[in-house]
C-alpha positions as CSV (number, residue, x, y, z in Angstrom):
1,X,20.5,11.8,-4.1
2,X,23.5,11.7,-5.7
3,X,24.0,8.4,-7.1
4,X,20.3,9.0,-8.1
5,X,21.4,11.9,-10.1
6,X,24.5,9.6,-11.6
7,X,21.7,7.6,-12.9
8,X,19.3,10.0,-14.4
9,X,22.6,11.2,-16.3
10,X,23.7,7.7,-17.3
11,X,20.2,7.3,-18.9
12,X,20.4,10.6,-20.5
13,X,23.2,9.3,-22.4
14,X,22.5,5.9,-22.9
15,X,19.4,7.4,-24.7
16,X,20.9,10.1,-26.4
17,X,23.3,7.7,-27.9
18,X,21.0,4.8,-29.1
19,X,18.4,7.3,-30.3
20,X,21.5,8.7,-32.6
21,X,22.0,6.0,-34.1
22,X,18.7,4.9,-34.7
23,X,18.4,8.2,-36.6
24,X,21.5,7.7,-38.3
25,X,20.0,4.1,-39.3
26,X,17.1,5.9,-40.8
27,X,19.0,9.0,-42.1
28,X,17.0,10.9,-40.1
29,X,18.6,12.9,-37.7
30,X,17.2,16.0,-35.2
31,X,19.2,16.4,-31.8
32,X,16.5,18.6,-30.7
33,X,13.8,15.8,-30.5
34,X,16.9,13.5,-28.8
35,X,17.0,16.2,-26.6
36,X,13.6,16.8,-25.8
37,X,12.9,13.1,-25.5
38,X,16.0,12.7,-23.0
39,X,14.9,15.5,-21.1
40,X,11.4,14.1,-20.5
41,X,12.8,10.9,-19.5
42,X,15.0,12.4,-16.9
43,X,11.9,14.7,-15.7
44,X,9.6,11.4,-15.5
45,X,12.3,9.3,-13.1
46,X,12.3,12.1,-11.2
47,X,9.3,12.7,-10.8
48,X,8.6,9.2,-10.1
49,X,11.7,9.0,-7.7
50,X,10.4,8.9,-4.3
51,X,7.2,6.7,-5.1
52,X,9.4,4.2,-6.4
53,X,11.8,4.3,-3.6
54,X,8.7,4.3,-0.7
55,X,6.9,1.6,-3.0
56,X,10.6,-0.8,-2.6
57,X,11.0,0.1,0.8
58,X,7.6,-0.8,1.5
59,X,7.7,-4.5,-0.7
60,X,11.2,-5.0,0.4
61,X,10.1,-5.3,4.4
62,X,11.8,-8.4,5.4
63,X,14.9,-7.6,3.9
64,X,14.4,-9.9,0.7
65,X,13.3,-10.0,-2.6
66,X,10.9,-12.7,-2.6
67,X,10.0,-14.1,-6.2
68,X,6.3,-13.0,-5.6
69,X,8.0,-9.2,-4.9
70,X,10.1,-9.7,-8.1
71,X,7.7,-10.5,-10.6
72,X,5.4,-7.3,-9.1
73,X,8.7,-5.1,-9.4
74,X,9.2,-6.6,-13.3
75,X,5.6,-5.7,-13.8
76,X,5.9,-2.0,-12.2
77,X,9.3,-1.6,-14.1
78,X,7.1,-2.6,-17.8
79,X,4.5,-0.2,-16.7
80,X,6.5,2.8,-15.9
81,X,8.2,2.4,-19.5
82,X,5.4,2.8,-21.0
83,X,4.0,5.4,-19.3
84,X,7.8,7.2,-20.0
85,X,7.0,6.8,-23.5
86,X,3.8,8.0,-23.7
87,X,4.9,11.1,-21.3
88,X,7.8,12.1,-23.5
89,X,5.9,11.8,-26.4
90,X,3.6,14.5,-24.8
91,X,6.2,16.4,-23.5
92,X,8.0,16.7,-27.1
93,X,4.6,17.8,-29.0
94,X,4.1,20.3,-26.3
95,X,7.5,21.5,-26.8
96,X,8.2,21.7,-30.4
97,X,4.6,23.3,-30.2
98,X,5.2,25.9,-28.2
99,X,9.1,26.8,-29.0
100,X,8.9,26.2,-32.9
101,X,5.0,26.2,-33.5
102,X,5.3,22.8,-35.9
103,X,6.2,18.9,-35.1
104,X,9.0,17.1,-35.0
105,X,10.4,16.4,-38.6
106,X,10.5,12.3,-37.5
107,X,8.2,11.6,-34.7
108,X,5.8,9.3,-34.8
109,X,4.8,6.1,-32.0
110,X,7.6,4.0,-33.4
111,X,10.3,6.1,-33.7
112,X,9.7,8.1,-30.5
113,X,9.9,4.8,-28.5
114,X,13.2,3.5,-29.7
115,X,14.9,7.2,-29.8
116,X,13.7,7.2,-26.3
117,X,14.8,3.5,-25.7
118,X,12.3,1.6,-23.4
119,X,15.1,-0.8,-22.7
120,X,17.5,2.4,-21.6
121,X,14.4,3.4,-19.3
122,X,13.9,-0.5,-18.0
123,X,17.4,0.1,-17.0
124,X,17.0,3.2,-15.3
125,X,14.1,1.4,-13.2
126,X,16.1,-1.2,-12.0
127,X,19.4,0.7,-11.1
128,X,17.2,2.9,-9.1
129,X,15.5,-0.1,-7.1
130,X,18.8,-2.0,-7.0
131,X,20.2,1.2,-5.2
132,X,16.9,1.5,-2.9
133,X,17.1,-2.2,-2.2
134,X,21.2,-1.7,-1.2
135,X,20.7,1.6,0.5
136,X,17.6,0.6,2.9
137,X,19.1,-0.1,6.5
138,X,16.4,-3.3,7.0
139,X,15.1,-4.1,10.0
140,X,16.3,-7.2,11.6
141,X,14.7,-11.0,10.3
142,X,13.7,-13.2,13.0
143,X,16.2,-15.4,13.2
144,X,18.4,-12.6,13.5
145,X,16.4,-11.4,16.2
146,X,16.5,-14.6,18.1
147,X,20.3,-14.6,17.9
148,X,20.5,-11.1,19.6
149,X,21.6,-11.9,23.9
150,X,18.7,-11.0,25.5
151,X,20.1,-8.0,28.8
152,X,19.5,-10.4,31.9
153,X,19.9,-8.3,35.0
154,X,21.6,-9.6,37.9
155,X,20.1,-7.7,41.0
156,X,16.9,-6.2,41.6
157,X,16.3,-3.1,44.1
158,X,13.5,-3.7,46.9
159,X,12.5,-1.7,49.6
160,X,13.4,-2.8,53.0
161,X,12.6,-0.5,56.1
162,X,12.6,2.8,53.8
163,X,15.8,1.8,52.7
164,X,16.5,1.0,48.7
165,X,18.4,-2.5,48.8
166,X,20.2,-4.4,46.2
167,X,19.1,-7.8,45.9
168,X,21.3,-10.4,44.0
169,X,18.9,-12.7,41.9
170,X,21.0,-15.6,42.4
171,X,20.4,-14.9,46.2
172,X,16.2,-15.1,45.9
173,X,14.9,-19.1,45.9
174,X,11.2,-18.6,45.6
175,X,8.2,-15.8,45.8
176,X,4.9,-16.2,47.1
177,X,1.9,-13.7,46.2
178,X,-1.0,-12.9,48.7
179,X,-3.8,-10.8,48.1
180,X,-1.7,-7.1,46.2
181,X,1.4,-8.0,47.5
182,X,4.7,-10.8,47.1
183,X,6.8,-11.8,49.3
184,X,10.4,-12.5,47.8
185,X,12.4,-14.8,50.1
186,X,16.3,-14.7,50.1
187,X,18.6,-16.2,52.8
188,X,19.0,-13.3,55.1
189,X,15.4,-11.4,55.0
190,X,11.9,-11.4,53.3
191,X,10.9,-8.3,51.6
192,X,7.4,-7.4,50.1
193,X,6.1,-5.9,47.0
194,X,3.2,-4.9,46.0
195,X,3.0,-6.1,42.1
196,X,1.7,-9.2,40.5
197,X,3.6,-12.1,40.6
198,X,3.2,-12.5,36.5
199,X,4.4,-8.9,36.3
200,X,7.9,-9.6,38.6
201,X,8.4,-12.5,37.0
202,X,8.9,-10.4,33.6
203,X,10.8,-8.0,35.5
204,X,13.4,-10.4,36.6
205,X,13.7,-11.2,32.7
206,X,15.9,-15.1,34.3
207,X,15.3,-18.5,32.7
208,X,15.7,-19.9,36.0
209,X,12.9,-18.7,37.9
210,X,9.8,-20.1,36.9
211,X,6.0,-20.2,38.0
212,X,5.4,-23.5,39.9
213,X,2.0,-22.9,41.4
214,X,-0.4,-19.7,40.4
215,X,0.7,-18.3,43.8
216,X,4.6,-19.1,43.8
217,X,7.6,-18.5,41.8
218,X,10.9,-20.8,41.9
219,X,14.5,-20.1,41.3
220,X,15.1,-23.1,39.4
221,X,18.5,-23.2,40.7
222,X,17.7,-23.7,44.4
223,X,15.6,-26.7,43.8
224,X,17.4,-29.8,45.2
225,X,14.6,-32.4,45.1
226,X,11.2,-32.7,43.3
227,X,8.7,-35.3,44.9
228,X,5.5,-35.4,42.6
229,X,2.8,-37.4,44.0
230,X,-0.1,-39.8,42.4
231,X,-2.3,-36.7,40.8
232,X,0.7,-34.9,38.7
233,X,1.0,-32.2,41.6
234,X,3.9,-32.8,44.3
235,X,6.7,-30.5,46.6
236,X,9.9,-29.1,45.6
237,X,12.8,-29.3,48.4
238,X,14.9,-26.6,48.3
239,X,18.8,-25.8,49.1
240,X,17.8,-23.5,52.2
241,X,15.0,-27.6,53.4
242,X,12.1,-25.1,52.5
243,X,9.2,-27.1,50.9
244,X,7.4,-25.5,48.1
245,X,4.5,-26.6,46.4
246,X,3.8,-27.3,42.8
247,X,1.0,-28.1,40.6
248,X,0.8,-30.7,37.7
249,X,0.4,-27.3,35.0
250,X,3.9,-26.1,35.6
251,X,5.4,-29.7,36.0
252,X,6.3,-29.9,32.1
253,X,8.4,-26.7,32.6
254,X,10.0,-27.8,35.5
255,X,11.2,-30.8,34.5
256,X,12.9,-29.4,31.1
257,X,14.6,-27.1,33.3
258,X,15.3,-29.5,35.3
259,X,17.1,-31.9,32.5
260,X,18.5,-28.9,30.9
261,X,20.3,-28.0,33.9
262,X,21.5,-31.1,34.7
263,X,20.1,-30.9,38.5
């Protein structure tokens, strides 16, 4: 709040100033209605403070200001100066009525707007959204999301004989579902869980294992050999001479992973 309040001060006397000399201009001159006029202004960007700074917050979402977002902010910043002018003229014929029981010796629509300075307020507007605008920790844009390393574990724990083991993902070359339960395959034992196959496959959060049949998921890098026959489906020799096989849906993904891997 307090480079908000370096602000409202900064308009205070950018307005006190330029309505002086307008009033020296006209030969005219009443700091009391300067005052009063400065005073509302200050009270109205208050006021209007926090709406302002959810209303940014809330066009400002991608962490950008679109040209669709700055010509609503340029129409928001015209409206509020008007209303400003219209609420300080109020707020100075409500208090010269009730401290001094008259009006003001110069007011009238003309004057009050340029001793107030609409330009002085436009300013105030946009210093306060420049400092929402700099001030709002954004979230992240896509791209920048899609640069962010994604946490790829590098064991799993399984259950084997009541017994919590760590399994090495690199150590796993294929799992097979049946009925509530997988079977996850490794070089020295089998071990069975009971989860979906789609559901472990998210858990293992790796590239290299992918779904090769709607009951059986590969670890890309055990494949050695991939025989597809006439119909698009076809085996998968692995390093350990298992045979897997694969149907024609996954064989896009296979073979991308394939020539991305250079296997």
């Amino acid at each position: 709040m307090k480079k908000e309040l370096l602000l409202f001060g900064l308009v205070l006397t950018i307005n006190l100033t330029l309505g002086y000399l307008y009033q020296i201009s006209n030969g005219i001159i009443c700091f009391t209605e300067l005052s009063f006029l400065a005073v509302g202004g200050i009270l109205f960007w208050a006021a209007l403070y926090r709406p302002l700074k959810r209303l940014t917050r809330k066009m400002v979402g991608t962490g950008s200001l679109s040209s669709k977002n700055l010509l609503g902010l340029s129409g928001i910043g015209l409206l509020t100066s008007v209303l400003n002018l219209f609420f300080c003229q109020i707020f100075l014929i409500a208090g010269f009525g009730f401290l001094f029981n008259c009006e003001s010796p110069s007011f009238n629509t003309l004057t009050a707007s340029l001793t107030n300075n609409v330009a002085g307020n436009l300013f105030c507007f946009v210093a306060l959204i420049a400092t929402f605008v700099k001030d709002k920790e954004l979230p992240l844009s896509k791209p920048e999301r899609e640069q962010v390393p994604a946490i790829v574990p590098k064991y799993i724990l399984l259950q084997h004989q009541n017994a919590s083991v760590r399994v090495w993902l690199d150590s796993i070359s294929h799992a097979t579902v049946s009925h509530n339960a997988i079977t996850i395959h490794t070089k020295e034992r089998r071990y069975v869980k009971y989860q979906s196959l789609k559901a472990f496959q998210q858990e293992l959060s790796c590239t290299q294992f992918l779904r090769v049949h709607r009951s059986t998921l590969v670890n890309m890098d055990h494949v050695l050999e991939m025989h597809p026959n006439g119909n698009g489906d076809g085996t998968l020799l692995l390093k350990n001479q298992e045979t897997i096989r694969f149907s024609r849906a996954y064989k896009a993904a296979m073979l991308k992973h394939l020539q991305q891997t250079e296997i």
